[in-house]
C-alpha positions in Angstrom: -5.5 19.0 23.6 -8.9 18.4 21.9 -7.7 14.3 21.1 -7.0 14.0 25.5 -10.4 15.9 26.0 -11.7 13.6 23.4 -10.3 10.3 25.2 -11.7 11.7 28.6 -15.3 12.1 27.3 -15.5 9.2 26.3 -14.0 7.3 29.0 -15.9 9.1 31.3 -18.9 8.1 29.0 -17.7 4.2 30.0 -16.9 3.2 27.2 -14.3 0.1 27.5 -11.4 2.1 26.9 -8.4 -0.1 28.6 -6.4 2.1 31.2 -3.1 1.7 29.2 -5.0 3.8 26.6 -6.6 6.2 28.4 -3.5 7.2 30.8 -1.2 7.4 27.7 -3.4 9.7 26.2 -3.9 11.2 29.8 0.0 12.0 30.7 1.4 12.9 27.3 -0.6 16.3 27.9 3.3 17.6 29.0 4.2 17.0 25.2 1.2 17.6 23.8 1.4 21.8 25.1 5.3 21.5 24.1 3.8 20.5 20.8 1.8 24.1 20.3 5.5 26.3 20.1 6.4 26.1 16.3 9.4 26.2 17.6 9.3 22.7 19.6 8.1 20.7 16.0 9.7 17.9 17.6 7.6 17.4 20.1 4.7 17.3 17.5 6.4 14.3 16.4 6.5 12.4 19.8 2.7 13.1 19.7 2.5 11.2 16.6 4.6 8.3 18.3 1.9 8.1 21.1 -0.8 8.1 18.7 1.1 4.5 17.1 1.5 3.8 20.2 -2.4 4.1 20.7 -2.7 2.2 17.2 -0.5 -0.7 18.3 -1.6 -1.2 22.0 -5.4 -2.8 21.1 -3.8 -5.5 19.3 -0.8 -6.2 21.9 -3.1 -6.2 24.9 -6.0 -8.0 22.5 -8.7 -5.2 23.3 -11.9 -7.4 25.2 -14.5 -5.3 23.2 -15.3 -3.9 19.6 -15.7 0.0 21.4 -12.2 -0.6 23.3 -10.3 -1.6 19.5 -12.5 1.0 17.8 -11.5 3.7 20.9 -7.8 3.1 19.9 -7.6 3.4 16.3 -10.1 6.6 16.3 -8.0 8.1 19.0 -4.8 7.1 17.5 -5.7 8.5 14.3 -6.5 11.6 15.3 -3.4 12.2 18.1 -1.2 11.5 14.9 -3.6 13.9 12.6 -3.7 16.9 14.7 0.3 16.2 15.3 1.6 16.2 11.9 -1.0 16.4 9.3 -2.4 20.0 10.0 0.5 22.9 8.6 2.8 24.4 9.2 4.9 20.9 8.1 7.2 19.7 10.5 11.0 19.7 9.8 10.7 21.1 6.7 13.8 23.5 5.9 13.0 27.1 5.0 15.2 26.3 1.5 12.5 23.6 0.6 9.4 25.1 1.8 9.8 28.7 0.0 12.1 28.1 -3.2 12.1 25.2 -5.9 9.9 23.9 -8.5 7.1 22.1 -7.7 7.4 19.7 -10.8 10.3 17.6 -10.8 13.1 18.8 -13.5 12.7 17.2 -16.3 8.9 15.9 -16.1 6.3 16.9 -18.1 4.4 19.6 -16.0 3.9 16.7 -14.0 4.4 16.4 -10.1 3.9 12.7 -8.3 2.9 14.6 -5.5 -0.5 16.3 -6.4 -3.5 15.5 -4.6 -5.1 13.6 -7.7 -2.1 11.7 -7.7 -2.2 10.3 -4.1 -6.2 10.2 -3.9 -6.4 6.7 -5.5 -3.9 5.9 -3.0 -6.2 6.8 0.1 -9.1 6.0 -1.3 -7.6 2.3 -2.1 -5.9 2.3 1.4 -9.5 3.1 3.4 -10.9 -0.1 1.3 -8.0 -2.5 2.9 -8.3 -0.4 6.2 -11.8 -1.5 6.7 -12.1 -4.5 5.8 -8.8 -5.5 7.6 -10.5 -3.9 11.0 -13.8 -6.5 10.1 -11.2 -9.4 9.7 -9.8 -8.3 12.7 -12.6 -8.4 14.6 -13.2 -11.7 14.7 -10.3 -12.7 15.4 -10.5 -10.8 18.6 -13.7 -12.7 19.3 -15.7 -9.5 18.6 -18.0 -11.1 16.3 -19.3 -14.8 15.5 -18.8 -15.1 11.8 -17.4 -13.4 9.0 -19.0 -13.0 5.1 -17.8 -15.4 2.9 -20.2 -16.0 -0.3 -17.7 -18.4 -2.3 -15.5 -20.6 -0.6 -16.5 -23.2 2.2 -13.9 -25.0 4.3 -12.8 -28.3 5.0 -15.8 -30.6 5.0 -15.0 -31.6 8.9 -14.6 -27.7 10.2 -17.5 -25.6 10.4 -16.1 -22.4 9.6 -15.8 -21.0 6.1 -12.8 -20.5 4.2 -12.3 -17.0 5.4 -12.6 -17.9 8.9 -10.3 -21.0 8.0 -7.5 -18.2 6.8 -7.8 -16.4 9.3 -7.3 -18.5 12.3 -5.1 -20.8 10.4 -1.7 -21.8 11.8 -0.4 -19.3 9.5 -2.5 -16.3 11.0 -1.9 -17.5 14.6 2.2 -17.3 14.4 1.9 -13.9 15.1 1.6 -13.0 18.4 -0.9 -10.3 17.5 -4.2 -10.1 15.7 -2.4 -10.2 11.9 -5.2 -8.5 10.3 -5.3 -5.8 12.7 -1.9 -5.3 12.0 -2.8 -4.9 8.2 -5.5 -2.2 9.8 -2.9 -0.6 10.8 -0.4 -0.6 8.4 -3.4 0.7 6.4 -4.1 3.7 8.8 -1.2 4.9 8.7 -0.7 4.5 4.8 -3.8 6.8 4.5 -2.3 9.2 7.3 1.3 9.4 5.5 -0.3 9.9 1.9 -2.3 12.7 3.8 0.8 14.7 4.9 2.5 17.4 3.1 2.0 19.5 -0.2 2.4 18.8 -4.0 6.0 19.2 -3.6 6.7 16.6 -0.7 8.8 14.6 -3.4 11.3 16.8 -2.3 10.2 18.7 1.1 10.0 15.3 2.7 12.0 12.8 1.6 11.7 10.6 4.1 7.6 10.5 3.9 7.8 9.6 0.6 9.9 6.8 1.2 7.8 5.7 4.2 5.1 5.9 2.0 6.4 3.7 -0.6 7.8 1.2 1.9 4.5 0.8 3.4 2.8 0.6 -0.1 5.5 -1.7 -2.5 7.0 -4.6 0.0 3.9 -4.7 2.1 1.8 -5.1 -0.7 4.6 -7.6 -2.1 4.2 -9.5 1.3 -0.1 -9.4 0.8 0.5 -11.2 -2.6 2.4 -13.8 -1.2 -0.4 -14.4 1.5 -2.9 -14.8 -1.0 -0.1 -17.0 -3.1 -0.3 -19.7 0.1 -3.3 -19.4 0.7 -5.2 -22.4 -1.5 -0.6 -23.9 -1.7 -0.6 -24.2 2.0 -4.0 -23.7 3.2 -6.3 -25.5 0.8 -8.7 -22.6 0.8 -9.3 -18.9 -0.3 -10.4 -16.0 1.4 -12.6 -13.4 -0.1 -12.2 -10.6 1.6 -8.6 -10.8 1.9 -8.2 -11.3 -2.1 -10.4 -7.9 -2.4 -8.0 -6.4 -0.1 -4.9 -7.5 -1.6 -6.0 -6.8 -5.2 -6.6 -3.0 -3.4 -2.7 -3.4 -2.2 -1.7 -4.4 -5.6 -3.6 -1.2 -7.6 -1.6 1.5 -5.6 1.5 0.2 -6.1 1.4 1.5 -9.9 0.1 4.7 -8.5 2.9 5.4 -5.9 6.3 3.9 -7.8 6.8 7.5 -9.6 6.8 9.1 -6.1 9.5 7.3 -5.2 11.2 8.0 -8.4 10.8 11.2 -8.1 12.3 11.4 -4.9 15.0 8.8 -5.6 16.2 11.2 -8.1 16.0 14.5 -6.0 18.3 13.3 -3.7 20.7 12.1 -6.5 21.1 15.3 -8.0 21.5 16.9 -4.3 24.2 14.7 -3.3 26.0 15.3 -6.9 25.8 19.4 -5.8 28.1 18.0 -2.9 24.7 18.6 -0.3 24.3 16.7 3.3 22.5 13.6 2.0 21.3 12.6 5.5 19.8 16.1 6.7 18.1 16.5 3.2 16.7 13.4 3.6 15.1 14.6 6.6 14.7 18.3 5.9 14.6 18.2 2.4 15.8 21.2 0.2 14.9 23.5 -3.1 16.3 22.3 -6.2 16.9 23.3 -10.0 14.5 25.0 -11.7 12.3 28.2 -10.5 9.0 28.2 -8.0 6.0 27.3 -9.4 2.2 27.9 -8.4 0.4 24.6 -6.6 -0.4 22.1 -9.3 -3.8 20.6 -7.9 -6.6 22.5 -10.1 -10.1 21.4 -8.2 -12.0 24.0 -10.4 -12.7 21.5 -13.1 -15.3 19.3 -15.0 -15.5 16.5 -12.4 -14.9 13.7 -15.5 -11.6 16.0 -16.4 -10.4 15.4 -12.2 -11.4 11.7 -12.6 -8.9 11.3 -15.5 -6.6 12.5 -13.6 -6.5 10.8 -10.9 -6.8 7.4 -12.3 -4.3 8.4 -15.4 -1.5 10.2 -14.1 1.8 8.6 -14.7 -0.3 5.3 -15.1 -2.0 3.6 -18.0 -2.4 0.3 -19.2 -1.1 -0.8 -22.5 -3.1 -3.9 -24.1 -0.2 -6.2 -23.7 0.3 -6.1 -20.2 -3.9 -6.3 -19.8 -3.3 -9.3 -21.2 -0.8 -10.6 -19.4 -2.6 -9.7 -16.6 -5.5 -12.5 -17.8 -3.3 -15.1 -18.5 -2.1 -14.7 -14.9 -5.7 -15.0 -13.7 -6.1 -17.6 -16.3 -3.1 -19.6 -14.1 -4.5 -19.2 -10.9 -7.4 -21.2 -12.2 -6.3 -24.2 -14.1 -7.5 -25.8 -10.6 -11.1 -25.4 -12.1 -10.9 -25.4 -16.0 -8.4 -28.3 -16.2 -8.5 -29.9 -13.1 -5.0 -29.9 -12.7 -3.6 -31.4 -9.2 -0.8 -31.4 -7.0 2.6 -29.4 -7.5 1.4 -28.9 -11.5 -1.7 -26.7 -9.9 0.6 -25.4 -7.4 3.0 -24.2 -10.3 0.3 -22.4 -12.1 -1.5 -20.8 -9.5 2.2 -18.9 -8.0 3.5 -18.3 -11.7 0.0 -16.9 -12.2 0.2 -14.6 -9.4 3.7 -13.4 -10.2 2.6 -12.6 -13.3 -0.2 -10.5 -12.0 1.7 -9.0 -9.4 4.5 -7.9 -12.5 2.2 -6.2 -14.9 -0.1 -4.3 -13.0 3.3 -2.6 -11.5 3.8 -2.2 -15.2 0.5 0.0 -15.6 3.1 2.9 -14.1 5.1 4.5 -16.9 8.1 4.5 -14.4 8.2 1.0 -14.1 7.9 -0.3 -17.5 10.9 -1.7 -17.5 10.2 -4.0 -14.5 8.0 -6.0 -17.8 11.2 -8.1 -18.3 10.5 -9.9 -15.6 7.8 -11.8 -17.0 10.4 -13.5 -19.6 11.6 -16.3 -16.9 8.0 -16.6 -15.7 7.2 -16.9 -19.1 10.7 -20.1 -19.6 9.0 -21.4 -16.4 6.0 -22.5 -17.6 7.4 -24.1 -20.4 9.5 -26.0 -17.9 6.9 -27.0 -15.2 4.5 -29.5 -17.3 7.8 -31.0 -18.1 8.7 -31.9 -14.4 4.9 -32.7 -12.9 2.1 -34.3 -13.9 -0.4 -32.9 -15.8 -3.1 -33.8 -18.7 -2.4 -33.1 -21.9 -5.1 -30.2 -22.4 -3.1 -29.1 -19.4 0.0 -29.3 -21.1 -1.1 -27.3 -24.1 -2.5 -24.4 -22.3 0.7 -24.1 -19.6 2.6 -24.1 -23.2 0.9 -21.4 -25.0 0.8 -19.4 -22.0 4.7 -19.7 -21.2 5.0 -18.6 -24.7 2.2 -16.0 -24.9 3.6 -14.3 -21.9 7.2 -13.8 -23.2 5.9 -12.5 -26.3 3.4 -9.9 -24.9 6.0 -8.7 -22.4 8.8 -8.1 -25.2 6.7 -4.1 -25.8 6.7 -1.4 -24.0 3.5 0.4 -24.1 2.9 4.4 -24.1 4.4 6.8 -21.9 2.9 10.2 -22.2 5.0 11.7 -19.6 8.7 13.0 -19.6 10.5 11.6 -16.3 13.6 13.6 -16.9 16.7 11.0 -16.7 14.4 8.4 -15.8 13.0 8.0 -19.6 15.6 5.7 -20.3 14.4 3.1 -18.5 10.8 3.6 -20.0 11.1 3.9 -23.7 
């Protein structure tokens, strides 16, 4: 009730708010009183679909002003806040929400769940979310020009390469504004790593995996954007490499998570339990309840640890792997390579990147491997297009380097249960 009264203030203010917005707000009011019985949760959640609905429609209908696209994400984030963020959670079975452990069996008095664990996360996802929405804006025609301090376009087009990217042919496939859909994607990353408590690993299921699946392909799929980018469109964009090596950060951050949950429901469907409802509902599970984890009264440099080191540290192999990667992506500069030989370097370099940083998390330290045929490819590549032959030496001694460095493991100072087999 207080997001329609919102809505109608500020219409009434005149603000552009387009009518679509404004009456779907308006005449959801039906579901939005259904929505205050805690016995009618899901009506809370068809709330939440209008407020998508709210995020999505700027972009479909390309919103004519800045206060029109701004007016639908505020509103939009705020119908699916007051729907399903605030508690009591919805859908949450009475099994999972008053019995069970709130650290996963097996883990070292460790949840994946707890607020420090997700605020990196958020914090990460309100960096993309922002600078996606000024992206977005100009290509909505809000704005005139975009920042762009380091790379200029083609010599015979005025705009820079950021503007270039993002009105490229690319960029323009989509029938919608594709930055603004990476806002959104964004917004509601930050409002599903928002919802429930330190023991959503296994009170929602599904979240998590939401979560994750906004988080690991997407930012898979912002990796390969910035892959093209200089491949395809002979440019880079700043902006959008900021944004993407945000992407690429939380996905070490938010793989255990998924673990976590991944095994949860293993064990539940072994104990012969509905795999589909619990997936939904989610359940208790072994072990006896335990007090919330999050601990806010401490030293502020003991709640910065552990945020940025839970479940996630970076051994000196796989920092340097991630170097050489970066090294790759600019043999364009130090050696002047050319043609498919820079195109080589700059995708195996990415690759490379992409793999160790998802190495930083403990959980995924055996995803390292798959630096070994990156590694065999560059020893391939100088072999099948042209290159100099300081070119040759350093793809060499990188192919090699790489497959060296990705041969050990790293610490682990957590206990993942039956997941420690694939980390040690």
């Amino acid at each position: 009730m207080f997001v329609r009264f919102l809505c109608y203030y500020q219409h009434g203010k005149g603000l552009e708010v387009p009518r679509t917005l404004f009456d779907t707000v308006w005449n959801s009011k039906a579901v939005a009183l259904l929505s205050l019985s805690p016995r009618l949760g899901p009506a809370r959640w068809v709330c939440a679909l209008i407020g998508l609905w709210l995020l999505f429609a700027p972009l479909a209908f390309w919103a004519p002003t800045a206060a029109a696209y701004m007016n639908g994400t505020l509103i939009g984030m705020l119908v699916i806040g007051f729907s399903v963020l605030v508690r009591p959670a919805v859908g949450v079975s009475p099994a999972a929400e008053t019995t069970g452990p709130t650290y996963p069996p097996g883990w070292s008095d460790f949840s994946p769940s707890i607020w420090f664990q997700r605020a990196p996360i958020i914090f990460l996802a309100f960096v993309g979310f922002f600078i996606s929405r000024y992206l977005t804006a100009y290509q909505l025609g809000h704005i005139d020009a975009i920042w762009e301090p380091f790379f200029a376009g083609a010599l015979d087009n005025p705009q820079n390469g950021t503007e270039e990217i993002i009105t490229s042919s690319v960029s323009e496939a989509w029938p919608v504004p594709d930055a603004g859909l990476g806002a959104m994607i964004y917004a509601l990353e930050i409002m599903t790593g928002l919802i429930g408590s330190t023991r959503r690993w296994r009170t929602m299921p599904w979240v998590v995996m939401a979560f994750g699946i906004m988080i690991v392909p997407l930012g898979i799929i912002s990796i390969t954007f910035i892959i093209i980018q200089p491949i395809l469109l002979g440019t880079w964009c700043t902006l959008c490499l900021i944004a993407a090596a945000a992407m690429l950060i939380q996905i070490p951050y938010s793989v255990d998570e998924l673990v976590a949950t991944g095994q949860f429901l293993y064990r539940r469907k072994k104990a012969g339990r509905p795999l589909l409802k619990i997936f939904f509902t989610g359940h208790t599970d072994e072990g006896e309840w335990q007090d919330e984890a999050d601990d806010f009264y401490q030293k502020p440099s003991r709640i910065l640890r552990d945020m940025i080191g839970g479940g996630v540290n970076i051994p000196w192999n796989l920092a340097l792997c991630v170097l050489i990667g970066g090294w790759l992506m600019l043999t364009r500069l130090t050696f002047g390579t050319t043609g498919g030989m820079a195109d080589a370097d700059h995708l195996i370099g990415a690759l490379v990147i992409t793999a160790a940083v998802t190495c930083f998390a403990e959980t995924m330290r055996l995803f390292r491997f798959i630096i070994i045929p990156l590694g065999v490819a560059l020893l391939i590549t100088p072999f099948v297009y042209e290159v100099t032959t300081a070119g040759l030496i350093n793809t060499l001694i990188c192919g090699v380097v790489l497959i060296a460095l990705s041969l050990r493991c790293g610490p682990a100072y957590y206990s993942y249960g039956s997941w420690d087999r694939f980390v040690r």
